[in-house]
PDB file of N, CA, C and O in Angstrom, chain B, residues numbered from 101:
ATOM      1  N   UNK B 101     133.610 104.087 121.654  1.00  0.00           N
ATOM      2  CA  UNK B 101     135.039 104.088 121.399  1.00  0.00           C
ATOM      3  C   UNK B 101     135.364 105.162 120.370  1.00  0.00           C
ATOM      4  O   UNK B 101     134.605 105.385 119.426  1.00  0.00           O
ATOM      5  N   UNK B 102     136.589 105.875 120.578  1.00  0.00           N
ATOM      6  CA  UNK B 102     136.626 106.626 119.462  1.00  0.00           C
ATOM      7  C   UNK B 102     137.129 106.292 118.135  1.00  0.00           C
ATOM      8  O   UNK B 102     138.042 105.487 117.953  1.00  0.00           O
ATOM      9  N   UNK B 103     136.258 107.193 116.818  1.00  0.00           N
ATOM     10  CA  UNK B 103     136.645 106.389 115.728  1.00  0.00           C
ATOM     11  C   UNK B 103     138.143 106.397 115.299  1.00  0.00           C
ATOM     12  O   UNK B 103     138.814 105.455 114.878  1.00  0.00           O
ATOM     13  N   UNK B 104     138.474 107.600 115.493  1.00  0.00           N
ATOM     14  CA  UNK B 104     139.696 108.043 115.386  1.00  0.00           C
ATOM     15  C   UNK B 104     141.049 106.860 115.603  1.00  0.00           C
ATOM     16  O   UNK B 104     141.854 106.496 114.746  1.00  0.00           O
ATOM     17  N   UNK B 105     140.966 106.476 116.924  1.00  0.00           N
ATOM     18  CA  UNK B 105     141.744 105.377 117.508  1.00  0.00           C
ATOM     19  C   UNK B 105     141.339 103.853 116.721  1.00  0.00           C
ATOM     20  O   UNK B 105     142.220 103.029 116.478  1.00  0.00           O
ATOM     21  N   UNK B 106     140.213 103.671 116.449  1.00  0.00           N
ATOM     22  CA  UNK B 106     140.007 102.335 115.627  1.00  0.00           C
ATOM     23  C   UNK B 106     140.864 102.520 114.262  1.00  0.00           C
ATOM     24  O   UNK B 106     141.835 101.838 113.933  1.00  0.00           O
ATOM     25  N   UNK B 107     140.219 103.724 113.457  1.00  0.00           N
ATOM     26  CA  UNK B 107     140.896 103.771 112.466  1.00  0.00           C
ATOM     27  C   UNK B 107     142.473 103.517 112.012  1.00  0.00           C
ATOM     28  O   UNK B 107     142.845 102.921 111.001  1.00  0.00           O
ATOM     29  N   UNK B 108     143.557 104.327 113.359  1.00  0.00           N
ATOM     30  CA  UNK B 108     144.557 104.368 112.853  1.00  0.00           C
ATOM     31  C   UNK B 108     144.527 102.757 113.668  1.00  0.00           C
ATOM     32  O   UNK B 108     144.797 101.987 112.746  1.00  0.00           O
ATOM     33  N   UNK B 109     144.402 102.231 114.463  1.00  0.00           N
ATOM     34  CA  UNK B 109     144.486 100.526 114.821  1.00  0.00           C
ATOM     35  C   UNK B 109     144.347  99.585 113.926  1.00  0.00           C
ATOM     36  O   UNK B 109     145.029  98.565 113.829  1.00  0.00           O
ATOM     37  N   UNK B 110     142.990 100.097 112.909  1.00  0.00           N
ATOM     38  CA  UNK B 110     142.851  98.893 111.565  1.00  0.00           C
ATOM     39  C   UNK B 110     144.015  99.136 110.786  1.00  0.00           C
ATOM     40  O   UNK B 110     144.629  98.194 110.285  1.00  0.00           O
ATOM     41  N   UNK B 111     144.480 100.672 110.599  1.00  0.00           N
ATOM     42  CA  UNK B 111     145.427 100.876 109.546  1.00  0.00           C
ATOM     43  C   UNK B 111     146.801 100.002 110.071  1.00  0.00           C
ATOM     44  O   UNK B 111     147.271  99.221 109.244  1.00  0.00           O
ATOM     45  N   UNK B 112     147.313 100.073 111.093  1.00  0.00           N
ATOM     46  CA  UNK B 112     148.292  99.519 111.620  1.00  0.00           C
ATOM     47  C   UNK B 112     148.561  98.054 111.654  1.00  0.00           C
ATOM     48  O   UNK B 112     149.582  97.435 111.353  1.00  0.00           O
ATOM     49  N   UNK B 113     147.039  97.517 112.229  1.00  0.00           N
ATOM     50  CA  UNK B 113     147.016  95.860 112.090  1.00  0.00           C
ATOM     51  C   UNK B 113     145.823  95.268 111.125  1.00  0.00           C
ATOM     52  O   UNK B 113     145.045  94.405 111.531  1.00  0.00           O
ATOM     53  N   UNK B 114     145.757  95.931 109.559  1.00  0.00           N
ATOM     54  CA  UNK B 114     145.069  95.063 108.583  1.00  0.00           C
ATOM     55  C   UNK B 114     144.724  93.665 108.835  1.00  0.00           C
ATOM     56  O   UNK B 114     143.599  93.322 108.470  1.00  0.00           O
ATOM     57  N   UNK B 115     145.444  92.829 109.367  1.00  0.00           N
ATOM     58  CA  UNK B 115     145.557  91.532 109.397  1.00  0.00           C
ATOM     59  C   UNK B 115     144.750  90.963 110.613  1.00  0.00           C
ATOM     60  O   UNK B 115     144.311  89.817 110.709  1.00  0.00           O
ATOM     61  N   UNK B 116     144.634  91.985 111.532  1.00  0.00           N
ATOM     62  CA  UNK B 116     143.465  91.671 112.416  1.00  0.00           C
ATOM     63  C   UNK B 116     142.692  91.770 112.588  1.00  0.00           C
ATOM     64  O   UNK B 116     142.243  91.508 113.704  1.00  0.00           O
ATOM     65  N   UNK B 117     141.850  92.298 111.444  1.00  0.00           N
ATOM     66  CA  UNK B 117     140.745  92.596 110.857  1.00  0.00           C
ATOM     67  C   UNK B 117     139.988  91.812 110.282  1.00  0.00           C
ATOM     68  O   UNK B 117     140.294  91.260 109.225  1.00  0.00           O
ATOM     69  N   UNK B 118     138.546  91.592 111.074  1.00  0.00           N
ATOM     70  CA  UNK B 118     137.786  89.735 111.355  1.00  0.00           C
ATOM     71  C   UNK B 118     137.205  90.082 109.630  1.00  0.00           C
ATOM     72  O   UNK B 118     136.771  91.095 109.081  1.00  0.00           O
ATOM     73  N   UNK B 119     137.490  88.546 109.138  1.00  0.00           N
ATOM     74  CA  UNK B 119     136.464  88.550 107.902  1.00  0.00           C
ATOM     75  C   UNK B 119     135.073  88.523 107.940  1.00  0.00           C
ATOM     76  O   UNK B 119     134.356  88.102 108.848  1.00  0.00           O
ATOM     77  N   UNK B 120     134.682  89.124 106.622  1.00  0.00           N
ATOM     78  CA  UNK B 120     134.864  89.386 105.804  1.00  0.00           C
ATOM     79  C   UNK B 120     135.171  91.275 105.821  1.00  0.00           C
ATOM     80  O   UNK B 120     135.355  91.908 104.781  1.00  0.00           O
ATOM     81  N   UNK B 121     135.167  91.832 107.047  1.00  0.00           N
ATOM     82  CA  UNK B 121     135.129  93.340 107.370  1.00  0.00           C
ATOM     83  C   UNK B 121     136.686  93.593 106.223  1.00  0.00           C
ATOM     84  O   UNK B 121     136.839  94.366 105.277  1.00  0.00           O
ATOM     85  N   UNK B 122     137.437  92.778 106.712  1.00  0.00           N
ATOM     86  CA  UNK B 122     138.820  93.081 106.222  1.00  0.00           C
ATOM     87  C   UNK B 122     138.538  93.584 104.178  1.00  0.00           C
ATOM     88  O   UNK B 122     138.963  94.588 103.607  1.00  0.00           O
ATOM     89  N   UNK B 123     137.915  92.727 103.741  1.00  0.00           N
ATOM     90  CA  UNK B 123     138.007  92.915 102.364  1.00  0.00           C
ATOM     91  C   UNK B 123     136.850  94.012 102.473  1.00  0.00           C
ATOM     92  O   UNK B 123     137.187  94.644 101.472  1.00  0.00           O
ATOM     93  N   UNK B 124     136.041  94.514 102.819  1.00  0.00           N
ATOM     94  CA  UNK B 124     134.875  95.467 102.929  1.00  0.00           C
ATOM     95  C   UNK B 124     136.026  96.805 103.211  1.00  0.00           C
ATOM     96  O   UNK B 124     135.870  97.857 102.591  1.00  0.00           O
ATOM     97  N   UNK B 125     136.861  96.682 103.930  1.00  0.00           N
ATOM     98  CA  UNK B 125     137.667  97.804 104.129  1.00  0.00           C
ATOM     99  C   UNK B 125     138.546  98.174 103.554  1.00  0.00           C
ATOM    100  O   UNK B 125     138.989  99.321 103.614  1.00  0.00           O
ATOM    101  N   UNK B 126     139.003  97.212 102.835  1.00  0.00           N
ATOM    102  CA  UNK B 126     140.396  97.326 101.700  1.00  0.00           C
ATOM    103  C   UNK B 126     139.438  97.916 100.382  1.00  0.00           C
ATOM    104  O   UNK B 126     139.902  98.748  99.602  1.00  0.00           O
ATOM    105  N   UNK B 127     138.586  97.580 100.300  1.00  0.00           N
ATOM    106  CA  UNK B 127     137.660  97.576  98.776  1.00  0.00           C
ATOM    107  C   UNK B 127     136.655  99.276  98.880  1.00  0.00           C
ATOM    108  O   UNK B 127     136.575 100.165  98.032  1.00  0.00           O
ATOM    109  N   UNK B 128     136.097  99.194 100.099  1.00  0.00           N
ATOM    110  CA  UNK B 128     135.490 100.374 100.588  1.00  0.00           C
ATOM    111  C   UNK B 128     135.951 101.360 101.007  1.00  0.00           C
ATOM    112  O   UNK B 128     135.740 102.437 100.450  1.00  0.00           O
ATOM    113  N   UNK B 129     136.835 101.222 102.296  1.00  0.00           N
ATOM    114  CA  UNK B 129     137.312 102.678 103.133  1.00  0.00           C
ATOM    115  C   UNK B 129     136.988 101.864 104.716  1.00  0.00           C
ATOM    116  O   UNK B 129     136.309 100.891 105.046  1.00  0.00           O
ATOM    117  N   UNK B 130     137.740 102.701 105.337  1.00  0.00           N
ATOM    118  CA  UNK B 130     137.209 102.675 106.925  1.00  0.00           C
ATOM    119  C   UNK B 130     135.921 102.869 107.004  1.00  0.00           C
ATOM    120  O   UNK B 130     135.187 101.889 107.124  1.00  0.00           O
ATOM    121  N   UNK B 131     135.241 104.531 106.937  1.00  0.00           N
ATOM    122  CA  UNK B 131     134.212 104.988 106.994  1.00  0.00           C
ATOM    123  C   UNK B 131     133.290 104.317 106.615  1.00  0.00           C
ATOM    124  O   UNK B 131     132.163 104.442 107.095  1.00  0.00           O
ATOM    125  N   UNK B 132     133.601 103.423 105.627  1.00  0.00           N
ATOM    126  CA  UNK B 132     132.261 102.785 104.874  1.00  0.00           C
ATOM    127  C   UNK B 132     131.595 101.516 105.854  1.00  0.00           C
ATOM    128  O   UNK B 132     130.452 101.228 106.207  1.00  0.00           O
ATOM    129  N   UNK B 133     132.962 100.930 106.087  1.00  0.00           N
ATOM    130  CA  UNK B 133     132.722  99.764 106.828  1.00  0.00           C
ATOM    131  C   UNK B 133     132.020 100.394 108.740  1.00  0.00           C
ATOM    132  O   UNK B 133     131.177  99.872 109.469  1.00  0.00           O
ATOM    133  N   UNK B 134     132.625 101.303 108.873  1.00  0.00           N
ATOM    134  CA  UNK B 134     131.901 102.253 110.494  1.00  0.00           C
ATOM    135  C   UNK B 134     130.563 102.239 109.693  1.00  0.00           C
ATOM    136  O   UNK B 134     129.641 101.748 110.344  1.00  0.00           O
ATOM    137  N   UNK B 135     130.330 102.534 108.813  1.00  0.00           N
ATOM    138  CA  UNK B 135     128.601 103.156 108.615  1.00  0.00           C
ATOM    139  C   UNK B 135     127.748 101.850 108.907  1.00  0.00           C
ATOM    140  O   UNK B 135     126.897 101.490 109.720  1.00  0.00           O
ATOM    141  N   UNK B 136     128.290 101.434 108.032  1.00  0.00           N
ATOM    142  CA  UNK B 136     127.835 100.025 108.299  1.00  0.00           C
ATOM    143  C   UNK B 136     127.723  99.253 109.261  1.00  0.00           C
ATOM    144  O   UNK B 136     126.819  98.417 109.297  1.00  0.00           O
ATOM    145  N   UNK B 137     128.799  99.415 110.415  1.00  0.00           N
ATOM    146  CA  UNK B 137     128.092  99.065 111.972  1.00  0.00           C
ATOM    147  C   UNK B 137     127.331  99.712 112.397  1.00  0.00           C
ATOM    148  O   UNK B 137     126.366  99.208 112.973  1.00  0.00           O
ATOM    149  N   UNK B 138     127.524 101.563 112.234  1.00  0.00           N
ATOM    150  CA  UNK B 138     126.214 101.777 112.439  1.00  0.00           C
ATOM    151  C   UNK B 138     124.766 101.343 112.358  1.00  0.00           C
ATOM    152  O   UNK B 138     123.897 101.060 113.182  1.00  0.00           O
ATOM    153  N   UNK B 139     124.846 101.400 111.111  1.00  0.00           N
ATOM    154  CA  UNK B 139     123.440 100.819 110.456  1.00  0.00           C
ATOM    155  C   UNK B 139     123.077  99.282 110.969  1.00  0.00           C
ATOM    156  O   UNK B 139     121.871  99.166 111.185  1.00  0.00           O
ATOM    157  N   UNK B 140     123.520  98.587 111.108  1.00  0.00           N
ATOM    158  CA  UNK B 140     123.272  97.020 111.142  1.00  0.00           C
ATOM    159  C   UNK B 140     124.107  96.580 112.394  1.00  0.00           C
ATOM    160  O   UNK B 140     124.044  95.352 112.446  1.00  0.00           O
ATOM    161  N   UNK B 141     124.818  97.046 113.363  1.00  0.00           N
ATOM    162  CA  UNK B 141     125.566  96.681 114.748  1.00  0.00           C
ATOM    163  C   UNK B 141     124.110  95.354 114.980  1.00  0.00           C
ATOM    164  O   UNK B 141     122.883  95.448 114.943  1.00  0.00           O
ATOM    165  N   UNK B 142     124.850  94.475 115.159  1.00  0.00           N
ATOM    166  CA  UNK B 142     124.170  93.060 116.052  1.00  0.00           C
ATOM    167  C   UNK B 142     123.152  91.902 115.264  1.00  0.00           C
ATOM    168  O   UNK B 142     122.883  90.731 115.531  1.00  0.00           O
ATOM    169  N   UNK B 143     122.789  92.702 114.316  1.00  0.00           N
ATOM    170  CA  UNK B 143     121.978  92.180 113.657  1.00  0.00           C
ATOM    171  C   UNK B 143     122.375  91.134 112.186  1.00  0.00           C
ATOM    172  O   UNK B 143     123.251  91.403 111.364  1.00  0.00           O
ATOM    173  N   UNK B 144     121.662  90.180 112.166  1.00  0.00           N
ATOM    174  CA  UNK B 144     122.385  89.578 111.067  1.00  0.00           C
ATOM    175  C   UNK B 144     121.831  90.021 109.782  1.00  0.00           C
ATOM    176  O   UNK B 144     120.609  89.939 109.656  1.00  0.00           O
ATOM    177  N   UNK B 145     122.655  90.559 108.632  1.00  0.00           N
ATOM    178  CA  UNK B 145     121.759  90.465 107.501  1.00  0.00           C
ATOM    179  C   UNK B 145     122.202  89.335 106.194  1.00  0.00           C
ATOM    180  O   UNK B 145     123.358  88.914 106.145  1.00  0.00           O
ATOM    181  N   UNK B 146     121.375  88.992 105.373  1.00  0.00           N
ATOM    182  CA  UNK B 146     122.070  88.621 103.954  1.00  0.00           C
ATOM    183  C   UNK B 146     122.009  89.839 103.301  1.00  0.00           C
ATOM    184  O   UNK B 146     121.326  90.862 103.354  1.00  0.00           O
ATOM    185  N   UNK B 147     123.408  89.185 102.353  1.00  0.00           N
ATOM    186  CA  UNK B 147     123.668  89.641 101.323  1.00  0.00           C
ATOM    187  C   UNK B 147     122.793  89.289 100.216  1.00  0.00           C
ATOM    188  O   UNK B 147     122.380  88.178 100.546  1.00  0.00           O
ATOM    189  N   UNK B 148     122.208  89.616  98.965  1.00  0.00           N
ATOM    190  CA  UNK B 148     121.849  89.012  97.934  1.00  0.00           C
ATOM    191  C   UNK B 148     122.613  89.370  96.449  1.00  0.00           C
ATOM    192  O   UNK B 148     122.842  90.532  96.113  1.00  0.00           O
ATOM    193  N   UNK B 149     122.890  88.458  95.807  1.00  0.00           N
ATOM    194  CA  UNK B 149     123.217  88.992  94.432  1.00  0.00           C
ATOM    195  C   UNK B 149     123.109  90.441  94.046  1.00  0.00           C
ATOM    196  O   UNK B 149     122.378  91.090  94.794  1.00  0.00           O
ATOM    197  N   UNK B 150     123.618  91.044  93.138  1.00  0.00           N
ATOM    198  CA  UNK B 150     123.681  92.540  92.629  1.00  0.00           C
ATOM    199  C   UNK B 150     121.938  92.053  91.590  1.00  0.00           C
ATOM    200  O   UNK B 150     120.853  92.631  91.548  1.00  0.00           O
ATOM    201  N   UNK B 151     122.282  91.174  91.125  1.00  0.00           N
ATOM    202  CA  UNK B 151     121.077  90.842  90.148  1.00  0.00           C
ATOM    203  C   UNK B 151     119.890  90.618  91.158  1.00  0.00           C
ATOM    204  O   UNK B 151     118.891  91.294  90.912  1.00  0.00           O
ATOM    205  N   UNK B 152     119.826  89.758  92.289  1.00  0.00           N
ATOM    206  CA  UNK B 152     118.181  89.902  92.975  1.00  0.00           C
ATOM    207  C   UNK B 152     118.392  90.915  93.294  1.00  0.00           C
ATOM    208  O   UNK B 152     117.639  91.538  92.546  1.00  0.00           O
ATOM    209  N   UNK B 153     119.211  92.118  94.282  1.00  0.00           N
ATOM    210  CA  UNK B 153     118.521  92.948  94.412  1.00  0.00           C
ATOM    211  C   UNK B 153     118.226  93.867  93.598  1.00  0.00           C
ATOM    212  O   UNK B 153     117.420  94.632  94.129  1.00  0.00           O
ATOM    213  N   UNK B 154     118.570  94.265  92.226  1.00  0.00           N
ATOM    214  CA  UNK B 154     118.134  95.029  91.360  1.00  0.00           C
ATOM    215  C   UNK B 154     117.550  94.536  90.248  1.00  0.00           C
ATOM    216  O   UNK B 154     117.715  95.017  89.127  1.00  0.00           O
ATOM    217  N   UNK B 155     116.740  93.410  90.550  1.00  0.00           N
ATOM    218  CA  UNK B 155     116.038  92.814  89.791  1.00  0.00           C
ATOM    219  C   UNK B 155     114.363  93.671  89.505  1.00  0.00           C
ATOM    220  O   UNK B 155     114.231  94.014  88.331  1.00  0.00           O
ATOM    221  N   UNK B 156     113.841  93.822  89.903  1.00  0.00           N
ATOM    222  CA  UNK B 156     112.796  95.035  89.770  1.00  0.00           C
ATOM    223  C   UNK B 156     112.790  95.700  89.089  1.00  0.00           C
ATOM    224  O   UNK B 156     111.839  95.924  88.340  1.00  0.00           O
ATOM    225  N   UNK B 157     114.423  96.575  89.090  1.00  0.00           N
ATOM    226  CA  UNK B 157     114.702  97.421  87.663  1.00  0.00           C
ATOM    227  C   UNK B 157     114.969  96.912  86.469  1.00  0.00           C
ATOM    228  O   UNK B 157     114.672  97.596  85.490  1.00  0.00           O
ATOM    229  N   UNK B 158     115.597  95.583  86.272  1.00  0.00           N
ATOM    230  CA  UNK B 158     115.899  94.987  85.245  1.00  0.00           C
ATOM    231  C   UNK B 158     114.322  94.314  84.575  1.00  0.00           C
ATOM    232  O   UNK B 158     114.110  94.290  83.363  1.00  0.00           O
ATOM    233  N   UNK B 159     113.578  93.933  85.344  1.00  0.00           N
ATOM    234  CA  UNK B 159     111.988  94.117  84.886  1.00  0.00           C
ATOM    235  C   UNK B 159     111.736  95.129  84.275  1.00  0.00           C
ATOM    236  O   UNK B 159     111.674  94.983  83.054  1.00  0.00           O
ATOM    237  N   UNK B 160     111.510  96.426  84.786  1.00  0.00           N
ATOM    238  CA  UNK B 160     110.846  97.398  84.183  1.00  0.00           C
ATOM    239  C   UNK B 160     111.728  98.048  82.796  1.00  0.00           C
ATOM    240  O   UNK B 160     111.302  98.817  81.934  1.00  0.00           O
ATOM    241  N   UNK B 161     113.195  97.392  82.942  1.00  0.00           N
ATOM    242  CA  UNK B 161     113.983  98.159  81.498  1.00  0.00           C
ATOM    243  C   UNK B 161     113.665  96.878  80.990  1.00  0.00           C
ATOM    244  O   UNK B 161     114.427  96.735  80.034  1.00  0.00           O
ATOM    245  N   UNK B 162     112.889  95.764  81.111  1.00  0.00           N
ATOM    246  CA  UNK B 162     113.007  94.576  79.932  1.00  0.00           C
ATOM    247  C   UNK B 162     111.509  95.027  79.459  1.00  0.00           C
ATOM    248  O   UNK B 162     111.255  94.914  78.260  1.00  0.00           O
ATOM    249  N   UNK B 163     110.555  95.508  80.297  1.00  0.00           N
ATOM    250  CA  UNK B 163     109.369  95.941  79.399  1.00  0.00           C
ATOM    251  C   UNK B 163     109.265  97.290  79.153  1.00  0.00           C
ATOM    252  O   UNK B 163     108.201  97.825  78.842  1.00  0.00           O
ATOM    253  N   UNK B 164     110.515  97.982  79.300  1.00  0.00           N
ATOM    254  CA  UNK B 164     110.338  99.409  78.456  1.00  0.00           C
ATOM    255  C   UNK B 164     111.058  98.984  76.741  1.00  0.00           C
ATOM    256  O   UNK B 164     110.777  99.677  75.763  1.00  0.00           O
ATOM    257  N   UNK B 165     112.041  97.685  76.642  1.00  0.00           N
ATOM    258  CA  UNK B 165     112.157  97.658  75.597  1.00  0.00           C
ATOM    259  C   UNK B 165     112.040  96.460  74.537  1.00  0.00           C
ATOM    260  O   UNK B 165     112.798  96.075  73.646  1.00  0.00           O
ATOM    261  N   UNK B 166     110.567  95.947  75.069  1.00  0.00           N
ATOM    262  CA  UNK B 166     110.409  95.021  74.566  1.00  0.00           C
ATOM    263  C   UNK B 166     109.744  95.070  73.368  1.00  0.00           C
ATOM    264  O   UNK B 166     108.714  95.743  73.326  1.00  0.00           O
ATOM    265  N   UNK B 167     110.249  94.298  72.050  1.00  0.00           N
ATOM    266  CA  UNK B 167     109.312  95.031  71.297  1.00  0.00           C
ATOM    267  C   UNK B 167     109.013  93.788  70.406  1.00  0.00           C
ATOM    268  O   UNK B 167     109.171  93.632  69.195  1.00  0.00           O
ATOM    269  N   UNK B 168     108.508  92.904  71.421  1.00  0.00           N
ATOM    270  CA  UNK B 168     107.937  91.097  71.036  1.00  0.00           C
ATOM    271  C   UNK B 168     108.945  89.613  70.665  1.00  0.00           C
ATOM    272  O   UNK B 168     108.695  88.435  70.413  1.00  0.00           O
ATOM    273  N   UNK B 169     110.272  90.516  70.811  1.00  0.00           N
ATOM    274  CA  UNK B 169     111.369  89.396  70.486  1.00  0.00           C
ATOM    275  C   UNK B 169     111.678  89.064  72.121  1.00  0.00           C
ATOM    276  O   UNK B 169     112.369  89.838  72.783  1.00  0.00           O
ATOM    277  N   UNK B 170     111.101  87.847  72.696  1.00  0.00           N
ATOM    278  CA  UNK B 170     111.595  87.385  74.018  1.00  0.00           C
ATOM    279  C   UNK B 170     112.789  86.489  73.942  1.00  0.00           C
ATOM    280  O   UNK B 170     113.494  86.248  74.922  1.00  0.00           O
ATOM    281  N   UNK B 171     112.955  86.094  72.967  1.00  0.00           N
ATOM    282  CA  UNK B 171     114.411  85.407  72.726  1.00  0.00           C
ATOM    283  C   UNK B 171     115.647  86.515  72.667  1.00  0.00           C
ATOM    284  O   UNK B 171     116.630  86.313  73.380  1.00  0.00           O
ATOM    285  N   UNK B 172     115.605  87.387  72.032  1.00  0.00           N
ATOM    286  CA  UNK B 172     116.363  88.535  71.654  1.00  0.00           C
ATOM    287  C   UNK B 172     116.589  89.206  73.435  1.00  0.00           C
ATOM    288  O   UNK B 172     117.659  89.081  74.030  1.00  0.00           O
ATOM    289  N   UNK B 173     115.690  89.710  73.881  1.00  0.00           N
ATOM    290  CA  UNK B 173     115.198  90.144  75.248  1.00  0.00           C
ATOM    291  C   UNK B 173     115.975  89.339  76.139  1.00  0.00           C
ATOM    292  O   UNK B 173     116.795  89.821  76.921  1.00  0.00           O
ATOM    293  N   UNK B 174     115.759  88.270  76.044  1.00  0.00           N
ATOM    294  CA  UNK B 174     115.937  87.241  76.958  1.00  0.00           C
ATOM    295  C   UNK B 174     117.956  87.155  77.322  1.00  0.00           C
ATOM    296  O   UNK B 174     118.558  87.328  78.383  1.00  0.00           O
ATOM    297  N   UNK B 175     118.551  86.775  75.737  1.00  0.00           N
ATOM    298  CA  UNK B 175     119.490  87.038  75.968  1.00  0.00           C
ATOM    299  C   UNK B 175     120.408  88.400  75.986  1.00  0.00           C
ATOM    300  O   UNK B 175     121.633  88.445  76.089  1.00  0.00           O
ATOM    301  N   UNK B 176     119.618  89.351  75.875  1.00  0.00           N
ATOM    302  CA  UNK B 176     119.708  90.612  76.253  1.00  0.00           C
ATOM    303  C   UNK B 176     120.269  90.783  77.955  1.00  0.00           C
ATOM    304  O   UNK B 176     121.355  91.319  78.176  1.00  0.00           O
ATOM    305  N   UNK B 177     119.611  90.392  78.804  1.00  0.00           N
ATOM    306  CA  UNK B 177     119.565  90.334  80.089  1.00  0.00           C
ATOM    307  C   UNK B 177     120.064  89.336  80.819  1.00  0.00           C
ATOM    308  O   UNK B 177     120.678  89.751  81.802  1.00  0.00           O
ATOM    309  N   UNK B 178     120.028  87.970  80.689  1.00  0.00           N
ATOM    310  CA  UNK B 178     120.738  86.657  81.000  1.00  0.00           C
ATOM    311  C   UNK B 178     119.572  86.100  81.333  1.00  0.00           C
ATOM    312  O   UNK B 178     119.723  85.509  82.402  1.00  0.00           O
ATOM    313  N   UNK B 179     118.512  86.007  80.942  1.00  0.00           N
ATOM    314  CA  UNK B 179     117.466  85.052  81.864  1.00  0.00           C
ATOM    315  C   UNK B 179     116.799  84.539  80.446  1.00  0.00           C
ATOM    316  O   UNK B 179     116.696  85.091  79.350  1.00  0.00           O
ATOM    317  N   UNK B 180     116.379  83.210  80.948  1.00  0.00           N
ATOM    318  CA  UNK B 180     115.724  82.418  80.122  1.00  0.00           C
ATOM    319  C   UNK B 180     114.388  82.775  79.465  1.00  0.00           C
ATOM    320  O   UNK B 180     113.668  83.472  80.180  1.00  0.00           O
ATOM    321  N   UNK B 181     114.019  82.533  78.565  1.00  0.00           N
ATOM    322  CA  UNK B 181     112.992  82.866  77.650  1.00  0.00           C
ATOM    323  C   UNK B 181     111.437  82.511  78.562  1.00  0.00           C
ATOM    324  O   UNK B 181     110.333  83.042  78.439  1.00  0.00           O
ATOM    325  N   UNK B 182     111.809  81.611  79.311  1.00  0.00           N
ATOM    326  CA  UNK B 182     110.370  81.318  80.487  1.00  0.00           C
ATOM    327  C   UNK B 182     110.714  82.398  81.611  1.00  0.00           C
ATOM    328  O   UNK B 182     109.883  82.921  82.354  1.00  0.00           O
ATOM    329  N   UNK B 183     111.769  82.582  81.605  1.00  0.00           N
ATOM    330  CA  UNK B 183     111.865  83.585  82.758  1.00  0.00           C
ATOM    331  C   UNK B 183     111.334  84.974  82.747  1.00  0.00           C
ATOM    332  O   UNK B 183     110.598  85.471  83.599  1.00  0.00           O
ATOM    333  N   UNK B 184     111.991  85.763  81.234  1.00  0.00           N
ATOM    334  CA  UNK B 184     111.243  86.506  80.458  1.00  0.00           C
ATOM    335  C   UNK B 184     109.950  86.777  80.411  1.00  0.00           C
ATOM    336  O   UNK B 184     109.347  87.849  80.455  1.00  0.00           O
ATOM    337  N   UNK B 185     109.543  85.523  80.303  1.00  0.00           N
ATOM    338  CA  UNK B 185     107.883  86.197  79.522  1.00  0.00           C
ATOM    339  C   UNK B 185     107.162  86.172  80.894  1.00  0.00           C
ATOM    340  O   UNK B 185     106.041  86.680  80.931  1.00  0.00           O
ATOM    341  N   UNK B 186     107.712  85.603  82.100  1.00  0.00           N
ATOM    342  CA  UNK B 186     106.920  85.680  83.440  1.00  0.00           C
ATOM    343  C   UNK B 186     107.376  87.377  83.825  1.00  0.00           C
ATOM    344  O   UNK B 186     106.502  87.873  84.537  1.00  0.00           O
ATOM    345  N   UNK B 187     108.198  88.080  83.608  1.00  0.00           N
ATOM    346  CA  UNK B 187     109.004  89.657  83.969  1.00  0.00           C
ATOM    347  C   UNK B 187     107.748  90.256  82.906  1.00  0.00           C
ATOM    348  O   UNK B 187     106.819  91.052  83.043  1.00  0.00           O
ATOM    349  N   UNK B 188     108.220  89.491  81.895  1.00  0.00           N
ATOM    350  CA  UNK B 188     106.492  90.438  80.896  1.00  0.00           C
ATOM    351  C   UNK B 188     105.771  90.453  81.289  1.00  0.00           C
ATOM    352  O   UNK B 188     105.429  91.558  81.710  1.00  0.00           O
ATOM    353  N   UNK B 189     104.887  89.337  81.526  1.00  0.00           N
ATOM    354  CA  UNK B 189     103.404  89.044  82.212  1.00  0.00           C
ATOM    355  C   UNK B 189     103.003  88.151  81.568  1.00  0.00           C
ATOM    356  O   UNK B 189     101.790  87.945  81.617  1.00  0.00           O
ATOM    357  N   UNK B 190     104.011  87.109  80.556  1.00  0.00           N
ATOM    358  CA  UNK B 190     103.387  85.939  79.573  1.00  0.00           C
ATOM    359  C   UNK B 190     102.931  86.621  78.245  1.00  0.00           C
ATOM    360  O   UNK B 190     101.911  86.184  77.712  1.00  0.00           O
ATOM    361  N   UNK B 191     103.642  87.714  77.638  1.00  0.00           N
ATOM    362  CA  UNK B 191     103.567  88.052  76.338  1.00  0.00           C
ATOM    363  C   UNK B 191     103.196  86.449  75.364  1.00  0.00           C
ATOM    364  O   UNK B 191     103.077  86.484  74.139  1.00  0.00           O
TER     365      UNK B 191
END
């Protein structure tokens, strides 16, 4: 289908625009939300938190600046002091 014709169709009828695409398009762009069928057409995915998925990095900046205060650390980042010292390795 051409994109062209979808585009000015979403612009025209916002309101018929299946959720959650509708807020992905108001918040994103057209284009963003097309890429995105590209990428993923049929398939189901989850979403996860901004925090699980960039949790990995928030590991490696909690032991680049750890400097033995896991309480300090801890509420530095939002995670509990057991949570902490398991991202350390049990400091």
């Amino acid at each position: 289908m051409n994109n062209e014709f979808l585009k000015q169709a979403a612009l025209h009828y916002p309101d018929a625009i299946m959720m959650p695409y509708d807020i992905m398009m108001k918040n994103y762009g057209f284009e963003s939300v097309l890429a995105m069928c590209d990428s993923f057409s049929g398939r189901s995915i989850y979403v996860p938190s901004a925090r699980t998925i960039f949790s990995r990095c928030i590991e490696l900046e909690a032991k680049k600046e750890f400097r033995g205060d896991v309480k300090e650390l801890s509420q530095k980042f939002g995670f509990t002091e057991r949570h902490m010292r398991r991202m350390l390795g049990n400091p």
